[in-house]
C-alpha positions in Angstrom: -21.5 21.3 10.6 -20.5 18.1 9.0 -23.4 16.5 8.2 -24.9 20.1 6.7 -22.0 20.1 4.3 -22.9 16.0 3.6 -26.3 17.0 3.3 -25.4 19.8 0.5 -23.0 17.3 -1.2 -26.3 15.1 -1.6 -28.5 17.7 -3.4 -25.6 18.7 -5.5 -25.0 15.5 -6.7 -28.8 15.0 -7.1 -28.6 17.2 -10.1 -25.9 16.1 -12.1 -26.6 14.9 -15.6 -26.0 11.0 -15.6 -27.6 9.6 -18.7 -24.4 9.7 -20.8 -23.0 7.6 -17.9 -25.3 5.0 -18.0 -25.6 5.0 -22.2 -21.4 3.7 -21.8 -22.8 1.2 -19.3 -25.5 -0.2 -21.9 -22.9 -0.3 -24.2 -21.9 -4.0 -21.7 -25.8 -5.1 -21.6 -25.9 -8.5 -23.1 -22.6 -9.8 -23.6 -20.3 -7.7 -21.4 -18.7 -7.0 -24.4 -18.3 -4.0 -27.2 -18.4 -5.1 -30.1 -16.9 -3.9 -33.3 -20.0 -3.6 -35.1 -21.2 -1.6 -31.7 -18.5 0.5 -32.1 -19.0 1.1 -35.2 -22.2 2.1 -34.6 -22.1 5.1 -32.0 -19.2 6.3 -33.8 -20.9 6.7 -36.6 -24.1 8.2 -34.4 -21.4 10.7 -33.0 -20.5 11.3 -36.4 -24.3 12.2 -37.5 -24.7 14.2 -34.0 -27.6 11.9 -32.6 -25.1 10.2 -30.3 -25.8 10.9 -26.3 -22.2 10.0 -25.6 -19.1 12.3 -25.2 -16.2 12.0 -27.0 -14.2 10.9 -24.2 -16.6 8.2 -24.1 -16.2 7.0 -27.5 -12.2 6.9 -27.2 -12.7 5.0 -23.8 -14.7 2.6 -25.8 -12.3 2.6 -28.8 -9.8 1.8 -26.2 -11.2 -1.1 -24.2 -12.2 -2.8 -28.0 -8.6 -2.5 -29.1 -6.3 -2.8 -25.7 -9.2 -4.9 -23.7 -10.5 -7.2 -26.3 -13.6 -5.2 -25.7 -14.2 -6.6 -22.2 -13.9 -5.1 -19.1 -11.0 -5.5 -16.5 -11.6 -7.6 -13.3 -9.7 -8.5 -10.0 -11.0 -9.5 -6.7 -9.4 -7.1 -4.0 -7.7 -7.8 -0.8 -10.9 -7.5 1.0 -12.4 -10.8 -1.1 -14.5 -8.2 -3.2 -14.5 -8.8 -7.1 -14.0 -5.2 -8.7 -14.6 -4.7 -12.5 -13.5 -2.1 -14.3 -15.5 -0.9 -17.3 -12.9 1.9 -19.0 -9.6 3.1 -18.0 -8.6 4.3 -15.1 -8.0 7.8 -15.3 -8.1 9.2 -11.7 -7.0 7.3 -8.6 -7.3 9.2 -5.0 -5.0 7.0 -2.9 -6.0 7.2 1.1 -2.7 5.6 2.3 1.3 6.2 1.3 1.6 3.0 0.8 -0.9 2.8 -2.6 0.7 6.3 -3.4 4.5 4.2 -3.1 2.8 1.2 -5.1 1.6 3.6 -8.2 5.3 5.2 -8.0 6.5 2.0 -8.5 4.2 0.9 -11.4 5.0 4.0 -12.9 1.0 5.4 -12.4 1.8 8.2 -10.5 0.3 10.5 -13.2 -3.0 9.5 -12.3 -2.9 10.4 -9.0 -5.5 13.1 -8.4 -5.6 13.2 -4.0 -3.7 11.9 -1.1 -3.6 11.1 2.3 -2.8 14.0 4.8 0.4 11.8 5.8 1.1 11.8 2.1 1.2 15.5 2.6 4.4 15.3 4.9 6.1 13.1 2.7 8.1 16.1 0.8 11.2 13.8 0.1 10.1 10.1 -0.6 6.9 12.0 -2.7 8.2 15.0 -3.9 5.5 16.2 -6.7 2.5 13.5 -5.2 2.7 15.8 -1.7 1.6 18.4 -3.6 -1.4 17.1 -4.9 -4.9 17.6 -2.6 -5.5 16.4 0.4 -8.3 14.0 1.3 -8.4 13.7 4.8 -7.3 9.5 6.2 -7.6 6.5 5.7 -9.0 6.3 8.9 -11.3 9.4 8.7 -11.6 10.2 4.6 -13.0 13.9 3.7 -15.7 12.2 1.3 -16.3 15.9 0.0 -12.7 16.3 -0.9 -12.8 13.0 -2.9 -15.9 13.6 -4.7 -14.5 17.1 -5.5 -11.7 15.4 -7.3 -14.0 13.2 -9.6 -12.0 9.9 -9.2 -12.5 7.2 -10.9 -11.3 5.0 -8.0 -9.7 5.4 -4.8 -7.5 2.9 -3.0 -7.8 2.4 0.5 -6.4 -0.3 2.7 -8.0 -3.7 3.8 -9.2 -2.9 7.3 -9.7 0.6 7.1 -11.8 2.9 6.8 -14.7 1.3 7.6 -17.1 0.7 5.0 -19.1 2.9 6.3 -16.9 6.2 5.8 -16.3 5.3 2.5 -18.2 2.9 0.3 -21.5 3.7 2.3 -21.5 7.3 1.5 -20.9 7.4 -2.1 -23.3 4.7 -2.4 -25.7 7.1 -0.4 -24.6 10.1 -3.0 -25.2 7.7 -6.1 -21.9 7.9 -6.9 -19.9 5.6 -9.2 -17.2 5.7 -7.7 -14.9 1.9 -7.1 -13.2 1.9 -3.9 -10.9 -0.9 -4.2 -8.7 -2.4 -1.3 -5.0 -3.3 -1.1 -2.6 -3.0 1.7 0.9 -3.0 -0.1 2.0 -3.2 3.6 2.3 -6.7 3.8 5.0 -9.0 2.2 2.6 -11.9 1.7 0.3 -9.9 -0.3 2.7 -8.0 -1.8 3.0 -9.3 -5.2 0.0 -10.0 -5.9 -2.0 -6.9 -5.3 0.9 -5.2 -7.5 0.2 -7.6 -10.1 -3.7 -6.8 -9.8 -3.2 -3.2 -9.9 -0.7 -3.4 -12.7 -3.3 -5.4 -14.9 -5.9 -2.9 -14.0 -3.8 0.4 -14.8 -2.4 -1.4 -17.7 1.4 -1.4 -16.2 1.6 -5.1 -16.3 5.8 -4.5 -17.1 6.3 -2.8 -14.4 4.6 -5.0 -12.0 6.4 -7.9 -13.5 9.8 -5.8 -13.3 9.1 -5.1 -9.5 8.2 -9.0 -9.1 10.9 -10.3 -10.6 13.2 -7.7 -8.3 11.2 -9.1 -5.0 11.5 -12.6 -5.5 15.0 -12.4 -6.6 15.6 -11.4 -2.8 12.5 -13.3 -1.2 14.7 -16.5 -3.1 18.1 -15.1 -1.7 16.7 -15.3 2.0 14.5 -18.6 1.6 17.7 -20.2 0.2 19.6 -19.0 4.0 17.3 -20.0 6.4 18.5 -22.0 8.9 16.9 -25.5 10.2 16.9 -24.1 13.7 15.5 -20.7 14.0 15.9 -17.8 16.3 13.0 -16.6 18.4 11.4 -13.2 17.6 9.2 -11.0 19.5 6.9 -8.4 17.5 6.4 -5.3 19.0 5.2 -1.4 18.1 4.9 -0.4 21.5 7.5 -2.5 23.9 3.6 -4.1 25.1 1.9 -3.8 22.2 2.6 -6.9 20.0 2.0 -6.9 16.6 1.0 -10.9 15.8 -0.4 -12.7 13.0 -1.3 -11.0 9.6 0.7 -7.9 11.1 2.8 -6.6 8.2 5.5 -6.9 11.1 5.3 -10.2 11.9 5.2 -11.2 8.2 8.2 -9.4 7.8 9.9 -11.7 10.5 8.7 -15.1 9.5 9.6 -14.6 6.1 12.6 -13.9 7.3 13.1 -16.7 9.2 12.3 -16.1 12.6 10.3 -18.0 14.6 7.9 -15.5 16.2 6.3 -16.2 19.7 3.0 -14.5 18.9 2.0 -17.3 16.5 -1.7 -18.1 17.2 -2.7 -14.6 18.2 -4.1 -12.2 15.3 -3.7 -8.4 15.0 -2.6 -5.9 17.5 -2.9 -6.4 21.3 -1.6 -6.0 24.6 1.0 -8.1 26.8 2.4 -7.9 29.9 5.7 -8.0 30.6 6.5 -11.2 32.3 4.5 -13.1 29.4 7.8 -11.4 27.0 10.3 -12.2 29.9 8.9 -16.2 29.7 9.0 -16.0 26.1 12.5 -15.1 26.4 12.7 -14.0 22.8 16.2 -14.1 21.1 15.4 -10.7 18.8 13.2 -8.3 19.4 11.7 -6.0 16.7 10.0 -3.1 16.8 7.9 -1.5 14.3 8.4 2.7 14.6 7.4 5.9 13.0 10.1 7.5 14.2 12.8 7.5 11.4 11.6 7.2 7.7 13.0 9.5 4.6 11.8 12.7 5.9 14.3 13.0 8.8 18.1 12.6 9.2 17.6 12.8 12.9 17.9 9.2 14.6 17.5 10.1 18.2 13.5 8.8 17.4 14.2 5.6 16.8 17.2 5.6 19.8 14.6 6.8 22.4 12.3 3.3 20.9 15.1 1.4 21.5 15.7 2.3 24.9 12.1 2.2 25.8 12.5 -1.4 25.5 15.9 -2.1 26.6 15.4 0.1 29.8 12.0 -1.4 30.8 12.0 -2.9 33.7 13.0 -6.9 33.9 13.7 -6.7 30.4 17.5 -6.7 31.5 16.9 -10.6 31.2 15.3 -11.0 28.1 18.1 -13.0 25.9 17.6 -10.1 23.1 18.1 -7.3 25.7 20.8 -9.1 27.5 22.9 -9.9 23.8 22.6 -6.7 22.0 20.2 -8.0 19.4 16.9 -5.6 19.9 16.1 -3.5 16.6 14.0 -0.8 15.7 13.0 -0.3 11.7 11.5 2.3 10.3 7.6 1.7 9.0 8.6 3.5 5.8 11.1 1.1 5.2 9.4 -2.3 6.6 6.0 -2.2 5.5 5.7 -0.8 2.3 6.6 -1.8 -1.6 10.6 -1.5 -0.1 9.4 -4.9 1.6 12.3 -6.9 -0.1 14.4 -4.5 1.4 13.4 -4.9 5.1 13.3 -9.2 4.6 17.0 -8.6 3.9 17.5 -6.6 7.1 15.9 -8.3 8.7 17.6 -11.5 8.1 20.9 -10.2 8.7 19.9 -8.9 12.2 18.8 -12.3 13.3 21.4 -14.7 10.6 24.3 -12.2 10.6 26.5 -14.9 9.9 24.7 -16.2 7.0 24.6 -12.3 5.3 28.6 -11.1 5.7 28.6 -10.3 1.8 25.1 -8.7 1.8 24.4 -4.7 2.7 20.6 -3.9 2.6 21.9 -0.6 2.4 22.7 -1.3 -1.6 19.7 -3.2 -2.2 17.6 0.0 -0.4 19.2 2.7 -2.9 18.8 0.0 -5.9 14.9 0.2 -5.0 15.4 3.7 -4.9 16.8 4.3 -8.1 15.2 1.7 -10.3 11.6 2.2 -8.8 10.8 5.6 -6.8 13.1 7.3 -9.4 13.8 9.9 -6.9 17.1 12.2 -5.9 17.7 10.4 -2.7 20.8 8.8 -1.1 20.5 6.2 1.6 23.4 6.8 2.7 23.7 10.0 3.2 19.9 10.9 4.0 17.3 9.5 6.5 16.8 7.3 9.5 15.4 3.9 8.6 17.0 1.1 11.6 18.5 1.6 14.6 21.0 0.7 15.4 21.9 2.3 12.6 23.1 0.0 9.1 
């Protein structure tokens, strides 16, 4: 049934007009520039009516000669691809919650046209953006829902989906449409896929006003770490590790933990007497349970159980002194990153962070960037055991 409705999608797309399109594109031939006296030029053939461009067209041009210097926009992406932009960007579909929390923050989210089913479920952290359409996963994108929308670019994460689900099929359709890919999961990225998007969405202030807030707090924890460091285990699963280039395990390093997965990429499986030799001093654990849209935190209790109960565990130090945590994946690995570094430090230094609540710094995020009705205090499960 699928691939009839793909098949559709082709042969209507077949027939839709592109020449104007392509007459904006020309308007880069050469020089990859417009010009003033090109600008001049098909405003002045608009003017006369002989001009095969729209309107909208001639104010995107107008704009990229006056705000662009005339030149288009371009960034290579987290996935090592260079992506130019040729006119504003007008209409983003965003196939994660994290690129949905990242356009909050750089104050974009008015061009948000389509998001994520998980989006969908996000009622409190999104209130007006889990309204918008639907368009299926990141992992399994409804490519007729996005080209229904008429993006002008949609933002998907590094690893997923696979080109093939995405960038394959509008190719396929002839589409113009750029798929560009940032994570805004990971704290080592962080700023400077914000600062990318910023410059392409012309929100450079806010980018620099959400850098300048993250490194005030990346500084603040660099600045405690001490020369001998606790060892941390990574986990999603109480066996399933989460190791290098993990948002996790970024988290905990930058923190100042010295994590036993180091060597071992991704996502994998261990067996339990490889944690019970590694005799980790914290353990953290990555959980959807939790996050803005509940107040319930018997989730994240029954994750940190699961560990603490497991069997032989009982002689892990971190079982053994009371120091196994659970956070919240809305919380850790997302734009609220400089929150979770701070947690996260004080869970593993709590001596070093007696005059520091992450609470504070969570609701100053809050206010100052997701500009929503929402107290931390009061509303949520993000850590257990709970702040």
């Amino acid at each position: 049934m699928r691939s009839a409705v793909f098949l559709a999608l082709i042969l209507l797309v077949s027939c839709i007009e592109v020449v104007s399109a392509n007459d904006y594109m020309d308007l880069f031939k050469g020089d990859n520039r417009i010009t003033k006296d090109e600008l001049a030029n098909i405003i002045t053939d608009y003017m006369l009516g002989s001009s095969t461009l729209s309107l909208d067209e001639i104010r995107e041009a107008s704009y990229v000669y006056i705000h662009w210097n005339g030149e288009p926009k371009s960034i290579v992406d987290s996935a090592n691809r260079t992506i130019t932009i040729y006119k504003p960007i007008k209409r983003i579909v965003a196939l994660h919650s994290d690129a949905v929390e990242a356009l909050v923050v750089l104050g974009a989210k008015d061009k948000v046209v389509g998001v994520s089913k998980y989006t969908k479920e996000s009622k409190r952290q999104f209130p007006e953006l889990s309204e918008l359409p639907s368009v299926g996963s990141c992992f399994d994108p409804d490519i007729e829902a996005i080209v229904s929308l008429n993006p002008d670019v949609v933002i998907s994460y590094v690893r997923w989906p696979d080109p093939s689900k995405l960038e394959e099929k509008f190719k396929l359709l002839g589409l113009n449409i750029t798929v560009i890919r940032f994570d805004f999961y990971k704290g080592s990225t962080m700023k400077e896929e914000m600062e990318k998007l910023g410059y392409l969405l012309d929100k450079e202030e806010n980018a620099s006003k959400y850098i300048k807030w993250f490194e005030k707090y990346e500084n603040l924890v660099k600045s405690r770490i001490p020369e001998k460091k606790v060892k941390v285990y990574t986990c999603r699963k109480p066996l399933r590790a989460f190791g290098e280039g993990s948002g996790l395990y970024d988290l905990s390093v930058a923190a100042g933990g010295d994590n036993v997965l180091k060597g071992r990429k991704g996502y994998f499986d261990v067996d339990p007497e490889q944690v019970i030799l590694w005799a980790p001093d914290v353990i953290l654990r990555w959980s959807y349970a939790g996050g803005y849209e509940t107040d319930d935190i018997s989730g994240m209790k029954a994750d940190y159980e699961e560990i603490v109960n497991l069997p032989g565990f009982e002689n892990v130090p971190a079982v053994k002194n009371g120091r196994v945590y659970v956070i919240s994946a809305d919380l850790a690995t997302a734009p609220s990153f400089p929150v979770a570094l701070v947690t996260v430090a004080k869970w593993l230094y709590p001596d070093r962070y007696s005059d520091i609540n992450p609470k504070e710094i969570f609701q100053e995020y809050i206010d100052n960037f997701l500009h929503i009705n929402y107290n931390v205090s009061e509303q949520g499960s993000f850590v257990y055991p709970k702040w």
